[in-house]
N, C-alpha and C positions, 0 to 999 in steps of 0.2 A: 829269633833267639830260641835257644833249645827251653822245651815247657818242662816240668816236672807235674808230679802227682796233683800237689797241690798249688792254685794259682794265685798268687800273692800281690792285690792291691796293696798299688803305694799311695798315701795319703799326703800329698804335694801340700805342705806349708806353704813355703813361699812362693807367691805366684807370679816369675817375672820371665821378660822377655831376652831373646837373643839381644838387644840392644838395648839394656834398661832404661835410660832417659824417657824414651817412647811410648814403653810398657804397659799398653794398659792393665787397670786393675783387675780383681775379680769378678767384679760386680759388670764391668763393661765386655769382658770376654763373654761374661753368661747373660748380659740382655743382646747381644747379636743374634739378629734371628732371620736374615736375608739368604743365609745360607752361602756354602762355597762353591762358585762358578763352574760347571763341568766344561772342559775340552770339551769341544764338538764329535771330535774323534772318540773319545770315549764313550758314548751314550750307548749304542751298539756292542761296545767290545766286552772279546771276554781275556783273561788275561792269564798268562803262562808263565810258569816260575821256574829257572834255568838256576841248577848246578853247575856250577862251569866244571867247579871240579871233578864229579862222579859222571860229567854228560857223555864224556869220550876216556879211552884208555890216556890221551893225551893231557887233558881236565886244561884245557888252553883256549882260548879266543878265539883263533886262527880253527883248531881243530870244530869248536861251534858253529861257527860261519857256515862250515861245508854240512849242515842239518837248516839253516833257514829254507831253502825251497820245501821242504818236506814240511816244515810248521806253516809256512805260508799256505800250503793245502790245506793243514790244520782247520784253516780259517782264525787262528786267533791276531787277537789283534797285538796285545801292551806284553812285551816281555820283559819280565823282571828278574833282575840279575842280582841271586845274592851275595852278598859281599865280595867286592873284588880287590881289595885292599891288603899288602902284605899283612902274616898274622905274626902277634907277639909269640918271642921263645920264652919269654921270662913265665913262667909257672904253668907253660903249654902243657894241654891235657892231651895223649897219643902223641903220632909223629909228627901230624901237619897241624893240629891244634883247629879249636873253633874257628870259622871267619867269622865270626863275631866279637872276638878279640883284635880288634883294627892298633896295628903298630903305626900306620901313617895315614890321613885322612884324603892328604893330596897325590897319593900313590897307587899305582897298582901294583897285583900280586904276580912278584916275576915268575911265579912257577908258571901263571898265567899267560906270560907275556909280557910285551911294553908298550907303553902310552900309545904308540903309531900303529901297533895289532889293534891295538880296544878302539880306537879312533878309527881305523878302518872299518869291524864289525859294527859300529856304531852307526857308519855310512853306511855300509850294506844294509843294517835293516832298515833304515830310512827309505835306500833304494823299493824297498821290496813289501814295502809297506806299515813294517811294525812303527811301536812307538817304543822306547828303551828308557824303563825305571830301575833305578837302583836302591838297592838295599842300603839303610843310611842308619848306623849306630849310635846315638846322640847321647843316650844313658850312661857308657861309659865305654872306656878303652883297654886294650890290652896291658900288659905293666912294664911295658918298655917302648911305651908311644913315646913319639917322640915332644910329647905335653909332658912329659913326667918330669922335663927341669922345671912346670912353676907346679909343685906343691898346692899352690893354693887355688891351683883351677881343679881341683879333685876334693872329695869328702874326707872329712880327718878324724881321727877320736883324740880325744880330749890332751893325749899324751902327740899329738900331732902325726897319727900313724893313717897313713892313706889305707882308704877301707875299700871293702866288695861291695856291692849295691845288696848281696846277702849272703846267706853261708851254704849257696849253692851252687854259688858262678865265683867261684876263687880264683877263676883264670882272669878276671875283668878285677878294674878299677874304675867306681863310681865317681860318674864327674858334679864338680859342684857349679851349680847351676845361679847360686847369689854371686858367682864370681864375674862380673862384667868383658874382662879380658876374653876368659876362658867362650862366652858366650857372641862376644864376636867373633873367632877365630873359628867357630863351630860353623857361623854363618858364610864367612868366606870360604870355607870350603868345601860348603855346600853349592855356592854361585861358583867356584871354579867349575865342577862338572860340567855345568851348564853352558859356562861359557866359555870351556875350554872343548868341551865335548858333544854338546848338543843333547845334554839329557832332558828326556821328558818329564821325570816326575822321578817321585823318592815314594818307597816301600819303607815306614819308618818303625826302626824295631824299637819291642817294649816302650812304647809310645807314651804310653799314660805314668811311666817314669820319669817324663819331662815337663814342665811346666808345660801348662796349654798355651800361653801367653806365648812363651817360646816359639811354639809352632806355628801362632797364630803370625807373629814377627817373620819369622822362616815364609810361610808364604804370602805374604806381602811382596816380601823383596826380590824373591822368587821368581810371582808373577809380573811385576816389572821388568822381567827379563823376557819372559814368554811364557804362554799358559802354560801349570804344572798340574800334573795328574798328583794328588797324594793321598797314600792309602796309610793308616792308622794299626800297626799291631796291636790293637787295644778290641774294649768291647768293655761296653757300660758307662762312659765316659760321653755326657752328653755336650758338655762345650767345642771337645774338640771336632764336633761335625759343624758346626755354626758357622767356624769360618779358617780353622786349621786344614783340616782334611774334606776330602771328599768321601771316602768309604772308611769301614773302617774292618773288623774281622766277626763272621757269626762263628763265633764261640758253640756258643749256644747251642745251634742247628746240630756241629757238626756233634757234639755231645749227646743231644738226642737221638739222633741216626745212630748213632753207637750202640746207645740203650735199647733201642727200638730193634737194632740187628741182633740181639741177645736176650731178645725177652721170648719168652716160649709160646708164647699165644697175641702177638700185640692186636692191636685194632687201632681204628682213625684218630680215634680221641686219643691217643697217646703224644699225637704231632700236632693236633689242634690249638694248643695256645702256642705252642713253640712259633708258627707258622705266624697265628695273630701277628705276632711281634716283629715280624719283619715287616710289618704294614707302621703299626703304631710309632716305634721306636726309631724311627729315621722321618725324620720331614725336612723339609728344606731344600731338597731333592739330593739328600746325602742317602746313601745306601749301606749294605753291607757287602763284603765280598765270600761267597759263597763258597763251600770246597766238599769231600771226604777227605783228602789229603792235604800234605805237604810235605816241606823237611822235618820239622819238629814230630808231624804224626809217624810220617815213617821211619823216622830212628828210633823215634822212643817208646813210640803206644804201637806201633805194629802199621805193616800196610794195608789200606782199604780191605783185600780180603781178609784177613786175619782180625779184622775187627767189625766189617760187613757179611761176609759170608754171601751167602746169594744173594744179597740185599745191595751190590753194588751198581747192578746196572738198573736197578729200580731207583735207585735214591740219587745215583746220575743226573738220570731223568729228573728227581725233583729239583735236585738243585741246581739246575739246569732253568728251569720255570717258575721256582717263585723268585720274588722281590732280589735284584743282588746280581752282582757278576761275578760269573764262575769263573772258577783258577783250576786248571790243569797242571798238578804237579809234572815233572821231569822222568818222564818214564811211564806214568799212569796211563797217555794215550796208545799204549802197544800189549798193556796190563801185564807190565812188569810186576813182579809178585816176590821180594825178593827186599830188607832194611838196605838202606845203604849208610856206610858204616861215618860218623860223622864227626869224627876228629881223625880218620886214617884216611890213606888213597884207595879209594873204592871207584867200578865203574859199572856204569848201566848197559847191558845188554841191547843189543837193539835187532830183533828179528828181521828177516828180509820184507815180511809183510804181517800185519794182526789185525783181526776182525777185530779189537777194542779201537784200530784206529777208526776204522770206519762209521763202528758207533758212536766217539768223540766227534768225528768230522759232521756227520748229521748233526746232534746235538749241537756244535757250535754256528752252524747254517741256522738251525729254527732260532737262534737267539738272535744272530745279525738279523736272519728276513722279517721276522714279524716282529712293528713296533708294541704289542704290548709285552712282549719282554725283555723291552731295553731296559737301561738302568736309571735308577732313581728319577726323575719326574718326568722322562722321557718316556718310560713303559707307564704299563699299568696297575694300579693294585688290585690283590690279591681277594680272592672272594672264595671261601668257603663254603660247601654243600653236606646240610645231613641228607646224607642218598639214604637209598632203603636196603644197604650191606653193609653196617657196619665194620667189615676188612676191607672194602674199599674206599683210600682218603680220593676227593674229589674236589677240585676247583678250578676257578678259571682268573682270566686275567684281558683286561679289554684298553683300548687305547684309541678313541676312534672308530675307525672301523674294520679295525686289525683286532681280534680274538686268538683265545688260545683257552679250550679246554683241556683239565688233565685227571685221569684217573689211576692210581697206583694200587695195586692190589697188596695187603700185605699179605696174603695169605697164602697156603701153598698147592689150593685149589682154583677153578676155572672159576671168576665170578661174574655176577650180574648185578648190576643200581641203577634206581631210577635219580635224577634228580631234576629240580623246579629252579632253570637259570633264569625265567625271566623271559620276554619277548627280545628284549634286547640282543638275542645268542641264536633267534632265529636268522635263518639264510646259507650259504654255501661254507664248507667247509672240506679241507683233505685228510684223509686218515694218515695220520704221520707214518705208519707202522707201512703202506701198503700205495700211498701214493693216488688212492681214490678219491675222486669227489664225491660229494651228496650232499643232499639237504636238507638243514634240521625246519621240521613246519610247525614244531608245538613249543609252547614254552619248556613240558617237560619232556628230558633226553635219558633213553636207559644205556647203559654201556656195558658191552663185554669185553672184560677184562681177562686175558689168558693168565693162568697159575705164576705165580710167580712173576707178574710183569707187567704192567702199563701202557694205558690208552694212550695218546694225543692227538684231538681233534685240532686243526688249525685255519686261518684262515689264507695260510701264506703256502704256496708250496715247496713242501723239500726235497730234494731227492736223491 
């Protein structure tokens, strides 16, 4: 869902499920603590978020397809398709209107395509190795869904007037969620995808909009179909990693990179507790999913450059190695530099060849090859270093006997740190940068850091 300035927790009263009878309560969604089952496939993966509309001049299915072998070099793994659902005319903002204003839930968008294109791309990426989530709007719908004959599966004011879920999304009608009806019907067509189409997981927008209970019923029934990957457009929302979702979105991270890309002088401690928190703040082997981008960042807060500066391919890198799987917006692997416009037809350029791809394609290599930076209880946690440069952030990440040291410079000189990792980080390692081996013999390791840019020692090789 497109973000605004300010981000607006909803404080969910009633806390029931897609199937109320079942529902558990509050108190039973917040003592589960086993955590939500990861896909095997996912442990590894990083995951790519696909525009259909702005992807090609054609913004079609058919025209996407002919871009999978080029993402399959990529190396990513889960592509996430946002909204593909025809959109509402009724209070459409621009010409094509948000796809997050869904007219039909069991439909796709004919400018798209039809059901037999999207079913074929959907075999295609199976073929060729992806896994295929979709973008799933459960907060509310456009104002001429085809829900809009029962009234009473929607929020009302007191005079019986269907409301906006706020006074910034007037293209949307909020759905009501004590509505039992409205709540099965949300369910069913969520299991049509799946078992009309073979989808793997749902990307679920403004999440913490919905009862947790909701979601937690959602993948139940779900994964009685077949394991589902689900990622959470929320953050701060602790029940719904317990047994709702798997991942959910670092906020957070990406707000500090921001900061940290616009501050005149930073240093390490500026990203120190940030970092913390991707250790603390997920257990269960729930994660977050990592970025600089996306669609919301790049329509409305600007793209990575315009908000990083030369701070892009350094914070790449981080977010890339710590805790989290990275999401490669639609464009960003060829460093496309350029808003795309997100209620008109807009399309993305695509050069014959970009050095950003090749630094993506590395980056998503070091993530699949070495287990400590898989995701959530399959990698490692994170370990922070006071080294002796304060402009240099430093730490590592261990899983066995797979490692991963990293050092980022923020500064816009050549540096050097010592730091004290322990015995445990003695033995063979490659210079990410250069593709050498060596070997570390002392507990403490100094690293030079070139201006502007980032070590990676590993134990895996990439190339």
């Amino acid at each position: 869902m497109r973000k605004f300035v300010t981000v607006v927790l909803v404080l969910v009263v009633a806390l029931v499920g897609f199937t109320n009878p079942t529902s558990p309560s509050v108190e039973t969604a917040a003592a589960v603590t086993t955590g939500r089952p990861l896909p095997s496939w996912a442990k590894s993966a990083s995951i790519y978020e696909v525009n259909i509309r702005s992807f090609t001049t054609a913004g079609t299915f058919k025209a996407f397809k002919a871009h999978l072998p080029r993402l399959k070099k990529l190396g990513v793994k889960i592509l996430w398709l946002m909204p593909i659902h025809p959109i509402s005319e009724t209070k459409r903002i621009g010409s094509l209107g948000s796809p997050y204003a869904v007219a039909n839930y069991k439909q796709v968008n004919p400018d798209m395509g039809t059901n037999a294109d999207f079913l074929s791309l959907v075999k295609a990426a199976h073929a060729s190795g992806f896994k295929v989530v979709l973008d799933w709007v459960a907060n509310h719908t456009g104002w001429d869904n085809v829900w809009m004959s029962n009234p009473s599966w929607y929020t009302r004011n007191n005079a019986g007037v269907i409301q906006p879920p706020n006074q910034d999304w007037l293209d949307v009608a909020d759905l009501n969620y004590s509505n039992a009806d409205m709540r099965a019907a949300m369910l069913d067509a969520m299991k049509y995808w799946v078992t009309t189409f073979d989808i793997d997981g749902f990307r679920c927008d403004y999440a913490n909009g919905v009862p947790t209970a909701a979601w937690e019923e959602a993948a139940r029934q779900l994964d009685a179909i077949k394991p589902m990957f689900m990622l959470a457009e929320s953050e701060g929302v602790a029940d719904e990693l317990n047994s709702a979702f798997n991942a959910n979105y670092s906020w957070s991270l990406l707000s500090r990179l921001n900061s940290v890309a616009n501050t005149s002088d930073p240093d390490a401690s500026y990203l120190t507790s940030t970092l913390d928190s991707l250790t603390y703040t997920y257990e269960n082997g729930s994660f977050p999913v990592t970025f600089i981008t996306n669609h919301d960042q790049n329509s409305w807060n600007g793209t990575e450059y315009e908000r990083l500066h030369g701070f892009v391919n350094r914070f790449s890198a981080l977010y890339f190695t710590v805790p989290g799987m990275p999401l490669i917006y639609s464009g960003q692997e060829v460093g496309f530099k350029r808003r795309l416009q997100f209620f008109d037809k807009d399309s993305i350029t695509w050069p014959k060849s970009s050095s950003m791809t090749t630094f993506y394609t590395k980056l998503v290599s070091l993530k699949t090859k070495n287990p400590a930076l898989w995701n959530g209880s399959a990698g490692g946690e994170l370990v922070q270093y006071d080294g002796t440069n304060a402009k240099v952030l430093t730490y590592s990440r261990q899983k066995g006997s797979s490692k991963v040291v990293v050092a980022i410079n923020l500064g816009a000189s050549k540096a050097k740190t010592t730091i004290d990792t322990g015995s445990a980080f003695k033995g063979f390692y490659y210079d990410y940068s250069t593709g050498k081996k060596f070997k570390v013999t002392s507990s403490r390791m100094t690293i030079s850091v070139p201006a502007s840019g980032f070590v990676i020692y590993s134990t895996a090789l990439v190339k």
